[in-house]
N, C-alpha and C positions, 0 to 999 in steps of 0.2 A: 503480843509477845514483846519483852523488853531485851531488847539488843543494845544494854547499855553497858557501857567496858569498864571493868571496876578493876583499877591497878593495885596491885599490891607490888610496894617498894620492895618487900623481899625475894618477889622472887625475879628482877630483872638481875639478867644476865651479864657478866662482865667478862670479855676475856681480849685478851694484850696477846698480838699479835706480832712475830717480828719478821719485818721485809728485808728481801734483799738489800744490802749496802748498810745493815744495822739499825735501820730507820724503824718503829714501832707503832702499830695503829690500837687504838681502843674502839671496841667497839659493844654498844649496849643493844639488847633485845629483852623484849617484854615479852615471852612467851604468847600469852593467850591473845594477842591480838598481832601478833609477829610482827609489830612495830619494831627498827633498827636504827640505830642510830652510830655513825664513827666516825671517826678522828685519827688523822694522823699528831700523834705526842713530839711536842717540841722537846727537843732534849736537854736544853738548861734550865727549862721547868719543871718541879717539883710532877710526878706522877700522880701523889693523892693529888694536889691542888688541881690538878687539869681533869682528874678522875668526877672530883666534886665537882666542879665548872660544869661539865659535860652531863652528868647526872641531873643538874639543876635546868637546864637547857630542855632532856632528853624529858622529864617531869612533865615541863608546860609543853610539851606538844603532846605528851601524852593527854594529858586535863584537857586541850585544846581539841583532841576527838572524840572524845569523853561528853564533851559539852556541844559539838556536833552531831554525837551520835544518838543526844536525848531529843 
């Protein structure tokens, strides 16, 4: 049996969180293998830039169990 985790970019999860005192977390999940990933958003930086930062991050540790779990 092959228990190998095949990501698809479309369907991780993005949702912007906002904490007490106005502060804001991002946080990504890959459904089929409930991988998570978050971040609290600096607030002088740009949202997409830290959104893509964070996605590219969230990617290689995805690829990274991906290639563990072959």
């Amino acid at each position: 049996m092959n228990n190998r985790l095949m990501v698809d970019r479309d369907k991780i999860q993005f949702d912007l969180i906002k904490l007490g005192g106005g502060e804001r977390l991002l946080r990504l999940t890959e459904p089929q293998s409930g991988l998570s990933l978050e971040k609290k958003l600096a607030p002088a930086d740009a949202v997409v830039r830290q959104k893509e930062h964070l996605l590219r991050v969230f990617e290689a540790a995805l690829a990274r169990a991906e290639a563990l779990a072959a």
